[in-house]
PDB file as gemmi writes it, atoms N, CA and C in Angstrom:
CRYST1    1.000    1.000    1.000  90.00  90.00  90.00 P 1                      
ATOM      1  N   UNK A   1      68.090-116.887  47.498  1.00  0.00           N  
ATOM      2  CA  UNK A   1      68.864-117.688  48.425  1.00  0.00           C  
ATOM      3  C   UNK A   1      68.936-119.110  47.877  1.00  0.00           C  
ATOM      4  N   UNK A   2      70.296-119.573  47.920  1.00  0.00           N  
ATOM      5  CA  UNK A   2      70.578-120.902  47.482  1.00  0.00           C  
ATOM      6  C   UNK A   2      70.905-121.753  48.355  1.00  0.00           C  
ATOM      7  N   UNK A   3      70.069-122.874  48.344  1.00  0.00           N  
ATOM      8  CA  UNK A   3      70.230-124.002  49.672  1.00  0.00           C  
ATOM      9  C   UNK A   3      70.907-124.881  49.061  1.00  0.00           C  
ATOM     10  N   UNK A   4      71.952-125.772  49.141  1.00  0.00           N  
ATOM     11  CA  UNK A   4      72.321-126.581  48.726  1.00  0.00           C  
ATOM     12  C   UNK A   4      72.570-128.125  49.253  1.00  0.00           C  
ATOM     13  N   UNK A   5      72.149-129.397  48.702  1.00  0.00           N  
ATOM     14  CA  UNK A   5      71.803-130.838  49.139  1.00  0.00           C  
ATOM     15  C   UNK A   5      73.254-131.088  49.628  1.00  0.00           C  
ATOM     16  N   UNK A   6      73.055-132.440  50.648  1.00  0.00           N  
ATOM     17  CA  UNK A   6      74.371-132.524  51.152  1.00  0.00           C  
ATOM     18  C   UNK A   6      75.147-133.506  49.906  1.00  0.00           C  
ATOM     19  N   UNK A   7      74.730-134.059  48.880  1.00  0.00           N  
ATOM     20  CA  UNK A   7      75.744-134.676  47.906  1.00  0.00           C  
ATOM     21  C   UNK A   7      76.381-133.587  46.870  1.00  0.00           C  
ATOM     22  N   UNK A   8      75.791-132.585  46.849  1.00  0.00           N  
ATOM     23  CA  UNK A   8      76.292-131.201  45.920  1.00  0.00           C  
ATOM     24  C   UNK A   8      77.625-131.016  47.175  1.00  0.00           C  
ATOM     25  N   UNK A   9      77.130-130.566  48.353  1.00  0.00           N  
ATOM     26  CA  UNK A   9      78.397-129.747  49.325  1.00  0.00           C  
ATOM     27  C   UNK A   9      79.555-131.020  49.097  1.00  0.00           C  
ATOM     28  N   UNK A  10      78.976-131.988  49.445  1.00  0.00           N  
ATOM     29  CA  UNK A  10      80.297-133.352  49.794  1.00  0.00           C  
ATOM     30  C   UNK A  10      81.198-132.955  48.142  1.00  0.00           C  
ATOM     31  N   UNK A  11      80.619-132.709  47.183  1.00  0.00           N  
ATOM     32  CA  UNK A  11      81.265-133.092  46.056  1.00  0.00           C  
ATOM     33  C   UNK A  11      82.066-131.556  45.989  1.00  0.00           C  
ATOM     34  N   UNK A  12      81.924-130.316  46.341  1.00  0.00           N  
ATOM     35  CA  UNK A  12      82.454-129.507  46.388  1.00  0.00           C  
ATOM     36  C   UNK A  12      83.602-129.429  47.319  1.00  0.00           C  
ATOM     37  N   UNK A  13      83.369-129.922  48.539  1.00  0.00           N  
ATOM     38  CA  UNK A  13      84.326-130.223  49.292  1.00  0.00           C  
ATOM     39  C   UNK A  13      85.670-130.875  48.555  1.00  0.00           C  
ATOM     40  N   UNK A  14      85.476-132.434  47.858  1.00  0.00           N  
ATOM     41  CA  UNK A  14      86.325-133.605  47.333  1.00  0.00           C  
ATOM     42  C   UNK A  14      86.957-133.021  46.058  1.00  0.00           C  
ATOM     43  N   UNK A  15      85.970-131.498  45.482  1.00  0.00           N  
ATOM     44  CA  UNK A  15      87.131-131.049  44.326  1.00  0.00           C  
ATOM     45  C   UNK A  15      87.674-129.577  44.752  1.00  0.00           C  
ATOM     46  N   UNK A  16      87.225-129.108  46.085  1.00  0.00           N  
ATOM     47  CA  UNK A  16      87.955-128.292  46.818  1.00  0.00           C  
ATOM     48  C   UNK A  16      87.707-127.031  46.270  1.00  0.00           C  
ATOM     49  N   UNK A  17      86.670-126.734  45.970  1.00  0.00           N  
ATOM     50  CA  UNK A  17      85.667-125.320  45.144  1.00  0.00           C  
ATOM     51  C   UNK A  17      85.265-124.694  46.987  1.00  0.00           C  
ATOM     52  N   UNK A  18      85.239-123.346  46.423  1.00  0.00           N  
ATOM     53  CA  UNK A  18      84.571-122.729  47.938  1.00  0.00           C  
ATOM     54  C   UNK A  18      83.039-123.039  47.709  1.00  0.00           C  
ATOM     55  N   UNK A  19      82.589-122.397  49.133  1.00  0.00           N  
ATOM     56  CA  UNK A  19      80.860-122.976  49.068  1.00  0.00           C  
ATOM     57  C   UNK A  19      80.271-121.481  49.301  1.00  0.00           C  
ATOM     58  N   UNK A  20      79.358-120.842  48.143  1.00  0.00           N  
ATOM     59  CA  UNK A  20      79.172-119.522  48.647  1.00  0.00           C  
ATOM     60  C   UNK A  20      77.734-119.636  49.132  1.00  0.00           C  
ATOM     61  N   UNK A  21      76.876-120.435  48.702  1.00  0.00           N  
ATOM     62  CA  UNK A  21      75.797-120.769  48.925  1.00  0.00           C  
ATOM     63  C   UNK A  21      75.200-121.002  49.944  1.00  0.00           C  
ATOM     64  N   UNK A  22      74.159-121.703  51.211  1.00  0.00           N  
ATOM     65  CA  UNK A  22      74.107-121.630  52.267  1.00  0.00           C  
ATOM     66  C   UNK A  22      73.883-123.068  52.699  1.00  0.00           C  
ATOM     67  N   UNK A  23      73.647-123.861  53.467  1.00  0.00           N  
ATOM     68  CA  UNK A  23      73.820-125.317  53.633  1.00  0.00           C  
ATOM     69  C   UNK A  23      72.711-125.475  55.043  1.00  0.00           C  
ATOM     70  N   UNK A  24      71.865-126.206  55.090  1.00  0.00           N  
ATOM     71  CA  UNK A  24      71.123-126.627  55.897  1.00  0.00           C  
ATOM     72  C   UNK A  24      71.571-127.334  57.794  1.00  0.00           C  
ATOM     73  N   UNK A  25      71.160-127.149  58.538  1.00  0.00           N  
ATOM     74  CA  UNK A  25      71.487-127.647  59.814  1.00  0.00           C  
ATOM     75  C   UNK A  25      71.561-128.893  59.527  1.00  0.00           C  
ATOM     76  N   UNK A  26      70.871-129.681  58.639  1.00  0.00           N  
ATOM     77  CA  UNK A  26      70.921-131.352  58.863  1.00  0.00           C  
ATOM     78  C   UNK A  26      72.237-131.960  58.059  1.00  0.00           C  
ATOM     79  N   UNK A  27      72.669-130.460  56.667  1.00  0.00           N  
ATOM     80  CA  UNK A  27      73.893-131.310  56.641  1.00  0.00           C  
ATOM     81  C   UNK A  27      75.344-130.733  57.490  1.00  0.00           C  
ATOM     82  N   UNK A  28      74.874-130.150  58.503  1.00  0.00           N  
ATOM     83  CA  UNK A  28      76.175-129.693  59.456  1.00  0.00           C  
ATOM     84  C   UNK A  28      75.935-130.977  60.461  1.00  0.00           C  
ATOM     85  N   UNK A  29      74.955-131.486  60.623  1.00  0.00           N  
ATOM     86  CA  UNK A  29      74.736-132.958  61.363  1.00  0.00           C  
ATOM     87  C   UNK A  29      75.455-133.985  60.797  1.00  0.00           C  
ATOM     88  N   UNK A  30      75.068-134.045  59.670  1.00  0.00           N  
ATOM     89  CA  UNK A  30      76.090-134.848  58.673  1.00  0.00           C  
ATOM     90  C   UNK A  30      77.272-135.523  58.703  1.00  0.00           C  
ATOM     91  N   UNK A  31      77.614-133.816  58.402  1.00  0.00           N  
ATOM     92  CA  UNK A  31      78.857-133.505  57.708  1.00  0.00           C  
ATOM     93  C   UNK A  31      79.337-132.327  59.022  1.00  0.00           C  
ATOM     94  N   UNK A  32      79.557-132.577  59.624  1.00  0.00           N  
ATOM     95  CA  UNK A  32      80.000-131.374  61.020  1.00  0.00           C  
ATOM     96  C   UNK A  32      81.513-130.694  61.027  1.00  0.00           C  
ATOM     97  N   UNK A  33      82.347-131.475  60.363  1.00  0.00           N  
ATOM     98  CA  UNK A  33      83.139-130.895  59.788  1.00  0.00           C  
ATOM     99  C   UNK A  33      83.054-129.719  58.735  1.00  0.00           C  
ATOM    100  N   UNK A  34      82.415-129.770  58.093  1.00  0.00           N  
ATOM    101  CA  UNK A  34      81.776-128.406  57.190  1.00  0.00           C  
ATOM    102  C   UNK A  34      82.785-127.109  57.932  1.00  0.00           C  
ATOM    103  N   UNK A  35      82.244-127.202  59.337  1.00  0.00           N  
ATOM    104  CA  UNK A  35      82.239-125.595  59.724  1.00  0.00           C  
ATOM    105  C   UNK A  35      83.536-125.082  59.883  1.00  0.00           C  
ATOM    106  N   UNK A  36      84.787-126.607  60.032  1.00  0.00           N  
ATOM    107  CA  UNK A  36      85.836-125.927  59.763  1.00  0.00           C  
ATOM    108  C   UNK A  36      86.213-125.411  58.393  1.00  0.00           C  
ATOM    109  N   UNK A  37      85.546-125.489  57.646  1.00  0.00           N  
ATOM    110  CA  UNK A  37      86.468-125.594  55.968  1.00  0.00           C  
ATOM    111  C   UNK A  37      86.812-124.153  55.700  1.00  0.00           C  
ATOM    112  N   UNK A  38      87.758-123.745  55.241  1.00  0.00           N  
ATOM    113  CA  UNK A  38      88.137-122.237  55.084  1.00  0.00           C  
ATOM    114  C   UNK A  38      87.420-121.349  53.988  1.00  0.00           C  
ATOM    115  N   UNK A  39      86.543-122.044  53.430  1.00  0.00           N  
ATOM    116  CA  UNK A  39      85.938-121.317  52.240  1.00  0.00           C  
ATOM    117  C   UNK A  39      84.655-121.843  51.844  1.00  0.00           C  
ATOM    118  N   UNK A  40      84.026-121.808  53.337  1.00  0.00           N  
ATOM    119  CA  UNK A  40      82.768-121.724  53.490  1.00  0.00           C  
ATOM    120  C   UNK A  40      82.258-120.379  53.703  1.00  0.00           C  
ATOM    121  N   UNK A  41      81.492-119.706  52.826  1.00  0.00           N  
ATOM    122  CA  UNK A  41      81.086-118.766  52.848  1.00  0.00           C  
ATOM    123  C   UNK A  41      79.589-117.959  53.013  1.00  0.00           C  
ATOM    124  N   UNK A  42      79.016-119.479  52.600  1.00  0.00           N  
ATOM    125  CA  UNK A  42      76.812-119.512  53.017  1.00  0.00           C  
ATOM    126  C   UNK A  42      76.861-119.096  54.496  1.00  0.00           C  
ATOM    127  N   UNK A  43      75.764-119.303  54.653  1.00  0.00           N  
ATOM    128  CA  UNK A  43      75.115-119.618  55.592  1.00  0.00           C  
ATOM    129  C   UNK A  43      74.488-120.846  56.528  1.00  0.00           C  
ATOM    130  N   UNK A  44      74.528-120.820  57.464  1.00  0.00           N  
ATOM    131  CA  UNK A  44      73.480-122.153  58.106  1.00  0.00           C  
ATOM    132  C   UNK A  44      71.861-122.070  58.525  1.00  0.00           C  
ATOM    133  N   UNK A  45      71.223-122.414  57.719  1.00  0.00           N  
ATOM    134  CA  UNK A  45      69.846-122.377  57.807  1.00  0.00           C  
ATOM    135  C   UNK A  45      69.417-123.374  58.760  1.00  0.00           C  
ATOM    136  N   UNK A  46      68.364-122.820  59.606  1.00  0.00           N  
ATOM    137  CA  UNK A  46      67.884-123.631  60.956  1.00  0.00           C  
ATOM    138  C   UNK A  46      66.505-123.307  60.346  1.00  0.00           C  
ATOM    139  N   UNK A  47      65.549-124.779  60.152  1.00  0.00           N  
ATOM    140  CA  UNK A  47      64.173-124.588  59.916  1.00  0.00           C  
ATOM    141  C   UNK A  47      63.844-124.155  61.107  1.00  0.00           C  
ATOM    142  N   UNK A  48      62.424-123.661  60.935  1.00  0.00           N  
ATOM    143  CA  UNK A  48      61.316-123.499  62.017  1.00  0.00           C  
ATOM    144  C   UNK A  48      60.093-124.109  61.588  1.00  0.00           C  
ATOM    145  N   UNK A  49      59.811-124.614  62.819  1.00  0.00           N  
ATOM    146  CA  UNK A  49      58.323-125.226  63.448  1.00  0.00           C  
ATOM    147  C   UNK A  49      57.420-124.134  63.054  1.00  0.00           C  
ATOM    148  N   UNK A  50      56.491-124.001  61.965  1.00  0.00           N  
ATOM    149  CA  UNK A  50      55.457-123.597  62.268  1.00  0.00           C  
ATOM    150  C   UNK A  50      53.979-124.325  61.868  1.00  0.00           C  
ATOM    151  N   UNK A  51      52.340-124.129  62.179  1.00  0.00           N  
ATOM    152  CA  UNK A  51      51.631-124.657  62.006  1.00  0.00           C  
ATOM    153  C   UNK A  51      51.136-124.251  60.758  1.00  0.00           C  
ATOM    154  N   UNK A  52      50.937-125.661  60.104  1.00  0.00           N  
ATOM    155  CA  UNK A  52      50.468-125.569  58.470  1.00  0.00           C  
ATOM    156  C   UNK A  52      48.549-125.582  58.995  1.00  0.00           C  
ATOM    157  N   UNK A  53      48.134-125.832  60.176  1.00  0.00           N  
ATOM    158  CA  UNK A  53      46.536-125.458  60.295  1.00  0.00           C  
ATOM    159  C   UNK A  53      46.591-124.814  62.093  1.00  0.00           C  
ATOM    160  N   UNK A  54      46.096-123.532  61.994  1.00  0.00           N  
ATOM    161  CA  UNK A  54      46.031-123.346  63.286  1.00  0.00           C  
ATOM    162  C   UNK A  54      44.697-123.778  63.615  1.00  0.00           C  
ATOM    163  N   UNK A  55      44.598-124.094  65.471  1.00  0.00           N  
ATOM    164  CA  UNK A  55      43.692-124.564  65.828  1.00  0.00           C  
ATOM    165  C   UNK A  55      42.550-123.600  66.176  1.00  0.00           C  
ATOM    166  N   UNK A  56      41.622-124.758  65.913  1.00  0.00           N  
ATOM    167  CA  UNK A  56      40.360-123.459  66.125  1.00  0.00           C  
ATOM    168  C   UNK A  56      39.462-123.299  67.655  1.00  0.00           C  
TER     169      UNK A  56                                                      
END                                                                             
């Protein structure tokens, strides 16, 4: 799975390449326009909360 930074997507967008790759929730915050583009083809990845030490 390929995540891609929001200055890679912006620059794909400005030379008008499709995006097959998948793109993070923070750059649909961004960049929220994204979701119209016709040749968006990733995915949107939503992190999750989990605990790096559970409690004891």
């Amino acid at each position: 799975m390929t995540i891609l930074d929001t200055s890679v997507v912006i620059n794909k967008v400005k030379s008008k390449e499709s995006i097959k790759e998948d793109i993070t929730v923070v750059m649909l915050v961004e960049y929220p326009r994204i979701v119209y583009r016709k040749h968006l083809y990733g995915g949107i990845i939503f992190p999750h909360k989990t605990r790096l030490h559970p409690s004891t």
